[in-house]
Structures are given as structure tokens and as C-alpha cells.
N, C-alpha and C positions, 0 to 999 in steps of 0.2 A: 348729358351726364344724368345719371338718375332719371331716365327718362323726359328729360328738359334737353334743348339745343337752341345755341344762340341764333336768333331770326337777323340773317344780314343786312335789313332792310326796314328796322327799327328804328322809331326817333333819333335815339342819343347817338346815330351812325350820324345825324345833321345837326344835332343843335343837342344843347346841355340842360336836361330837365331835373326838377323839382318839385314835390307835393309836399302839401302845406296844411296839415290838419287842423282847422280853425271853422269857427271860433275858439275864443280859449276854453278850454274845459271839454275838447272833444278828441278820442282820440289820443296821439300822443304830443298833445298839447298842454299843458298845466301851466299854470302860476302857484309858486310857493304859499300865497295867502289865500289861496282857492278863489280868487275872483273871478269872476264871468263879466260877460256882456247882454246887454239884452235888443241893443239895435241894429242893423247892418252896420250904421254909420258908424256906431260904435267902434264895431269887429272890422272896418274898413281902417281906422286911426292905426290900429293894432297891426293889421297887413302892413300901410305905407311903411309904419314904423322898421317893420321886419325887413319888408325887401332893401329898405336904406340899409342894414344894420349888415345884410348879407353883401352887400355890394362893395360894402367899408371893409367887412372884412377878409373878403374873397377879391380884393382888389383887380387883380388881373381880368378879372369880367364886367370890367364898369368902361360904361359907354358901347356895350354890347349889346344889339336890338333885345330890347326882352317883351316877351308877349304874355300874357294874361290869359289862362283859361278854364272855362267852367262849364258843366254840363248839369241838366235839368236845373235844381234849386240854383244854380251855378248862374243862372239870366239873371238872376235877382243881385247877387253877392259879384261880380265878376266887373258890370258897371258902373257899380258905387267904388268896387275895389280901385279898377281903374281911376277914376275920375279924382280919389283921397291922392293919389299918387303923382299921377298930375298936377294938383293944386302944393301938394308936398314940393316937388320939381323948383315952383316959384322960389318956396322958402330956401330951397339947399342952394339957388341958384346965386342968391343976397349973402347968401353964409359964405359965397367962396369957396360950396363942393362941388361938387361934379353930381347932373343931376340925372334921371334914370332915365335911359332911352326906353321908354315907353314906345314901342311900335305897333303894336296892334291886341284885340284882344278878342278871342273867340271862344264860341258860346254852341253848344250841340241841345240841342231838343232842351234848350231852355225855358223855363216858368219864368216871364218877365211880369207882366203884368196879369194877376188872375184875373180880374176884372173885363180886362180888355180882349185876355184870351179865352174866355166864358161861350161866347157866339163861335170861333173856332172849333172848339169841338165839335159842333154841329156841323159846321163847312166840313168838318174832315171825315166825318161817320156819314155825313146823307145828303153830297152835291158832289160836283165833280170837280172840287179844288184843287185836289189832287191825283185822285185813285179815283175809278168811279163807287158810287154810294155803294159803302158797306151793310148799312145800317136797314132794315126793314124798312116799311114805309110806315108803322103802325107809332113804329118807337121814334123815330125821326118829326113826325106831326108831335107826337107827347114830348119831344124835346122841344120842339121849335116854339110848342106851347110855352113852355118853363121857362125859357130863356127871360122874358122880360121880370118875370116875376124875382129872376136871381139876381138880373142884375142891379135892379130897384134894392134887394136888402143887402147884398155886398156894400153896393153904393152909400147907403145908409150908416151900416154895420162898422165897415171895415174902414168906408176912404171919408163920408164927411164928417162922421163921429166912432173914433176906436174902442168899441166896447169888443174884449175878450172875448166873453162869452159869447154872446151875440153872432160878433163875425166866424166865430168857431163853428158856431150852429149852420149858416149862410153857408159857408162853405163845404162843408159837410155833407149840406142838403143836397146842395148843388153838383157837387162832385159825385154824388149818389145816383142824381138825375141825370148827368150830361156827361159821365165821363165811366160808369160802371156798367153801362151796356154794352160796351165796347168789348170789355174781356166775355162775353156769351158767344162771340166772334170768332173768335178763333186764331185772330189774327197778331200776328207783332205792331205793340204799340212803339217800338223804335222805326219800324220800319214799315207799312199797313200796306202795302203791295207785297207783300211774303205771310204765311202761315205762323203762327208759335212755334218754334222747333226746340220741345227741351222742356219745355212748360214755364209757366212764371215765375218758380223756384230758381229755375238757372235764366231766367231775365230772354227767356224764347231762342238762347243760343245754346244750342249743345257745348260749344269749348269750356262755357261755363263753368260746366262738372271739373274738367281737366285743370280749370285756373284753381278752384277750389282744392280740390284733390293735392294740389304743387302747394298751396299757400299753409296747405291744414298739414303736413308733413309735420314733424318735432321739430326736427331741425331747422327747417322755416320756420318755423313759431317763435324757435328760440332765441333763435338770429335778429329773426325782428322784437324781440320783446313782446309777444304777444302772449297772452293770458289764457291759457291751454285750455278753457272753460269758454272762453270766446266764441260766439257764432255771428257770423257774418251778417245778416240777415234777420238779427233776434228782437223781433216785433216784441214781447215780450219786455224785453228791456228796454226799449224808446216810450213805454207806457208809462 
């Protein structure tokens, strides 16, 4: 219809899905008093709370495997998510409710730890950990240089004392250093055994364009409440 056709072979043809825009304040997420959060663990209270509340009220889905998932920043938010939900699990269990099958939770090209995924980059641009070495051998030596240097000020910065600023800068740097050579490449950073197809505007997939193109329609917009001024991708406004 309208140039769309349903794909018979879609998730919700096996299982019943939902996104969840969170933290509060992102999205179409709000609290009436304008509050936010400022920790995972935070914004982790706020998920358990939610999946309980959906469960309770959507009864007929309870004690139905439910899974957890998150991609890129998603490593970070996805195991903490689970873990509140879990530990939640105990307390509904003392209350007398019925407590959330929790079966598994998955994670696609996730940031778990920057710290520990720091040396990674490296493995993945100029060894054969995966794909053979993408990476020159010129920029590969100047990376493999940096490396300790990063993770001495991460280390520093970010995990045995949190200064803001600081680990802002550390990462930064470092991301600068070990992870922006990569796009001179050419290559798909989802996928680094394939080319960019599409450029990094549409995320190195051509369909890209076409999901955009279906999402940006009016009557898509409308439907979903989106804010006809809205752009997907507006760096611009994350600043």
C-alpha cells in the first residue's frame, strides 16, 4: 500500500514486540514535572518499574518469556536494565505477584565497556581478529602507540575518579585516535567485511533512504505524533 507491503517473515509474525523510549525525557517519553535521570541505574528503576506496570496491566502476557534488547549504547543500558528486573523479580515474588519471565537479553554491536573495548578497535582495524587488517600499517603503529596512553587517562578520568570534563576530553581524544581512521575506509562500521553502501547519512545501507522516505510521509508523522520539523539524525540538536 502506498508503496509499503507487509514482510511475512517479520518479528511480530513470532513474538509480540515493544520500544521503549527511555530515559525519561527522550523521545516520547515525559513526566508531567519534567524530571529526568542522570544514571543508568537510575533510568534502570524507571524500566523495571514500567515492564511491571505493563505486565499488570496487559495481564494476559504475564509469565510469557520476555527478552531484553539493545543495540550500540544498548551494551551499556540493556544489562543494568535486565539485572533491576531481576532483582525487582525477588520483591514481586514476597508481594504475592507473578514475577517477569525474564529469559534472555540481547545486545547487537554494543558499547559495554569503553575502557575495555579501547584495545578492540585496534584488533579490529590492524590484525586478523576478524576480517584481515583493514587499517594501513602507518596508522595501525600510531594507534597501537595511543593505546596505553588512552587507557591510563580513561582509567584515571572516567572509572577511578569521575570528572566530566576530563573523561569527556579522554574520550574524545581517544575516539579521535582509535576509532575515526576507520571511516577514511570505506568500509561498514556494522559490518567491516562489506563496503559503505549508501554513505553514513543512511548508516552504509541503501534501504535506509526508503525507511526514511516511509517514516517522513505526513501521514506517518502524523499518526505517530511526530513533530513535522523533526529530523532524525539532527546532530544539531543533541548539542
Amino acid at each position: 500500500m502506498n508503496g509499503t507491503s507487509v514482510h511475512p517473515e517479520s518479528w511480530n509474525e513470532a513474538s509480540n514486540i515493544f520500544f521503549v523510549d527511555q530515559p525519561i525525557g527522550v523521545g516520547f517519553s515525559w513526566a508531567e514535572g519534567g524530571e529526568t535521570v542522570s544514571t543508568t541505574e537510575e533510568a534502570a528503576k524507571d524500566m523495571a518499574a514500567f515492564v511491571f506496570i505493563f505486565f499488570e496491566h496487559f495481564s494476559k502476557f504475564k509469565a510469557r518469556p520476555f527478552h531484553m534488547a539493545g543495540e550500540s549504547y544498548g551494551g551499556r543500558y540493556v544489562p543494568v536494565f535486565a539485572a533491576e528486573v531481576y532483582d525487582q523479580n525477588i520483591k514481586l515474588i514476597d508481594a504475592g505477584l507473578t514475577p517477569i519471565n525474564l529469559t534472555s537479553v540481547m545486545i547487537g554491536n554494543g558499547i559495554t565497556d569503553f575502557y575495555h573495548q579501547l584495545t578492540s578497535v585496534f584488533d579490529m582495524q590492524c590484525t586478523f581478529a576478524s576480517v584481515p587488517p583493514i587499517m594501513d600499517i602507518a596508522t595501525c603503529v600510531k594507534m597501537k602507540q595511543i593505546i596505553p596512553r588512552c587507557q591510563k587517562w580513561v582509567k584515571e578520568s572516567c572509572l577511578d575518579h569521575f570528572d566530566e570534563i576530563d573523561c569527556g576530553a579522554a574520550m574524545g581524544f581517544c575516539a579521535g585516535q582509535l576509532e575515526a581512521p576507520f571511516w577514511s575506509t570505506g568500509m561498514n562500521p556494522y559490518d567491516i567485511s562489506t563496503e559503505c553502501d549508501g554513505g553514513s547519512e543512511n548508516l552504509c545501507y541503501p534501504v535506509t533512504r526508503f525507511i526514511r522516505a516511509y517514516l517522513d510521509r505526513p501521514d506517518v508523522r502524523s499518526m505517530l505524533g511526530v513533530d513535522p520539523s523533526f529530523i532524525a539524525t539532527d546532530h544539531d540538536m543533541l548539542k
